[in-house]
TIVEX-44589 format. One record per residue (C-alpha): x, y, z. Coordinates in steps of 0.05 Angstrom, whole numbers. Example, Ala and Ser with C-alpha at 12.3 -4.5 7.8 and 13.67 -1.06 7.14 Angstrom:
BEGIN
xx; yy; zz
246; -90; 156
273; -21; 143
This chain:
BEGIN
xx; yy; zz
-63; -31; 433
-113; -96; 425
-78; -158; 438
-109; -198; 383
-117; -141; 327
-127; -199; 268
-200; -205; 304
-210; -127; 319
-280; -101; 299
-286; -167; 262
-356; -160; 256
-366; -83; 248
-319; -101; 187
-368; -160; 155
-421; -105; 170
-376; -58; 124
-372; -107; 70
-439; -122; 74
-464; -57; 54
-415; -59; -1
-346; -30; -10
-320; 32; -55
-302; 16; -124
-228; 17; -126
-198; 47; -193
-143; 12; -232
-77; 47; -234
-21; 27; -272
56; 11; -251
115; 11; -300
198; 11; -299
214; 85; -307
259; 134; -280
207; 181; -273
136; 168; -236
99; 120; -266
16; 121; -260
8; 94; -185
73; 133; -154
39; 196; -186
-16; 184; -140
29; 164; -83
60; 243; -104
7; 279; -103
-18; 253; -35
51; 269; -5
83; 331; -40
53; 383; 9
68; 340; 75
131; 372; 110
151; 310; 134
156; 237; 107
175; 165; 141
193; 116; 88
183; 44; 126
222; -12; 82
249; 43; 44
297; -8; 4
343; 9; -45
318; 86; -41
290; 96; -112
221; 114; -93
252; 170; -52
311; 185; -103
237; 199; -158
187; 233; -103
254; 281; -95
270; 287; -170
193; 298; -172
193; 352; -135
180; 328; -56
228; 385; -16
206; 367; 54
239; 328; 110
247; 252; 83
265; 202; 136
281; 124; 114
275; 63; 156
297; -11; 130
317; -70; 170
367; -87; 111
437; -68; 109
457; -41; 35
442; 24; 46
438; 76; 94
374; 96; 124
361; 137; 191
321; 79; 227
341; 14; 229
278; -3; 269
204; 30; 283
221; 31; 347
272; 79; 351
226; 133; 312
204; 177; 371
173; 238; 333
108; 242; 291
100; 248; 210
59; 291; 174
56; 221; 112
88; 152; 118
96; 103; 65
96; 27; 75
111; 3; 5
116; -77; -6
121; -91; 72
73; -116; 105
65; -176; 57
136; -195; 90
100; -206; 153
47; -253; 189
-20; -223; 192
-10; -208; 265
57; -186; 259
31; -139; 190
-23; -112; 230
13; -85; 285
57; -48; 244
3; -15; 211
-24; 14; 279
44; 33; 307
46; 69; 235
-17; 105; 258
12; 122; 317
66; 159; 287
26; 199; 240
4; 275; 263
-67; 293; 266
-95; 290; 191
-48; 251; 172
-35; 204; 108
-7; 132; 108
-3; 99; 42
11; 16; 44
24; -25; -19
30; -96; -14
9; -157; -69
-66; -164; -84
-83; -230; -53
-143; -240; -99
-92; -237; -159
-91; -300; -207
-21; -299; -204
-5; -313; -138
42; -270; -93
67; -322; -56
100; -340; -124
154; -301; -138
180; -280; -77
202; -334; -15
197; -283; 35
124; -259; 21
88; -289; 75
9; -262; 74
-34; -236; 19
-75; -174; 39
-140; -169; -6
-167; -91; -22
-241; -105; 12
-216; -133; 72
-157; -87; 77
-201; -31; 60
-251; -48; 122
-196; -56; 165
-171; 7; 162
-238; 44; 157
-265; 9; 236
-202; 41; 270
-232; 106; 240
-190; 128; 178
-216; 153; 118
-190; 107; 69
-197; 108; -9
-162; 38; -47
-139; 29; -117
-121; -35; -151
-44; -34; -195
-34; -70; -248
35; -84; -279
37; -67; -356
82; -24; -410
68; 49; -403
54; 39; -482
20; -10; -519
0; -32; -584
-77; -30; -604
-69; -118; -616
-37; -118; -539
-94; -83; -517
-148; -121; -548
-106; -188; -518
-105; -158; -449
-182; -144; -449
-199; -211; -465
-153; -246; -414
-177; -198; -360
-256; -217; -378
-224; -289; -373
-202; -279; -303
-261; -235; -285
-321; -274; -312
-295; -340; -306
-247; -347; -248
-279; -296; -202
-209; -275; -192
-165; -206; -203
-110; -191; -262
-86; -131; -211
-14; -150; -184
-16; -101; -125
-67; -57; -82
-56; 15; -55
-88; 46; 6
-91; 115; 18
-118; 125; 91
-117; 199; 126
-115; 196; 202
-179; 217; 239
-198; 191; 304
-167; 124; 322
-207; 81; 369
């Protein structure tokens, strides 16, 4: 692995950006006991993988849905915290390959080095073809990340994030998550498309609170 992987294809990734990045579609996230908008996505990328790695799986209630969902194959959870139970207490202990991983709200917990290196050793423990999925806090949101949560310690924007993943050869598709009500009245609707034009038009900025990666495993340089 590169030593400093914060400067890794730094410019074959301006060259990406250049060109012009995907649109990334808005998904939306709610408080449910059932899947909600963007963890139907997450589903559907992961209900026909045999085996799963959950890395930071937390308190267990995205596994506890992707199971009530449906998800039958072998789910394995790894957490450095100690309320629950999980089968890894560290990524280094994992010595067999997955056919998915998720890495939800993680890597935001890291420094960018120290983000990015768990990302590849991710990689590394996918099988060939592959999917990782990462969620973290979009860093171009006007509400800051860094806000509401001490131990968030880098902001990952989709672009860059996106680029990233794409020069170490994965085929990566992004999506931006906003946090709303799964229902809302015509009036809240109208209010929310004039404070997103707000923060689109005038700030430059995003109203998404998070960003989702998809990225399938190809060849890895």
């Amino acid at each position: 692995m590169p030593q400093n992987l914060v400067y890794l294809n730094y410019w074959q990734r301006k060259e990406l950006l250049k060109s012009g990045n995907p649109k990334f579609p808005l998904l939306r996230w709610w408080i449910s006991s059932e899947l909600c908008e963007v963890e139907k996505k997450i589903f559907t990328q992961v209900k026909d993988q045999d085996t799963l790695l959950d890395v930071g799986a937390g308190d267990l209630k995205i596994m506890q849905k992707l199971q009530k969902a449906g998800y039958s194959g072998q789910y394995h959870t790894q957490d450095i915290g100690e309320e629950f139970e999980y089968h890894y207490a560290n990524i280094e202990a994992i010595n067999e390959q997955y056919s998915a991983i998720l890495c939800l709200d993680v890597i935001e917990h890291l420094q960018l080095s120290e983000g990015l290196t768990l990302i590849h050793k991710l990689v590394n423990l996918l099988k060939p073809e592959g999917v990782i999925i990462l969620q973290t806090p979009n860093g171009r949101c006007i509400r800051s990340p860094l806000i509401s949560d001490m131990t968030h310690l880098h902001c990952y924007n989709l672009p860059d994030l996106w680029a990233y993943l794409t020069s170490i050869g994965l085929q990566v598709e992004g999506y931006r998550v906003v946090f709303e009500a799964e229902n809302k009245t015509w009036l809240q609707m109208i209010i929310e498309l004039g404070k997103r034009y707000i923060i689109t038009r005038f700030f430059g900025l995003d109203y998404a609170d998070n960003i989702v990666v998809i990225a399938r495993k190809t060849n890895i340089i």
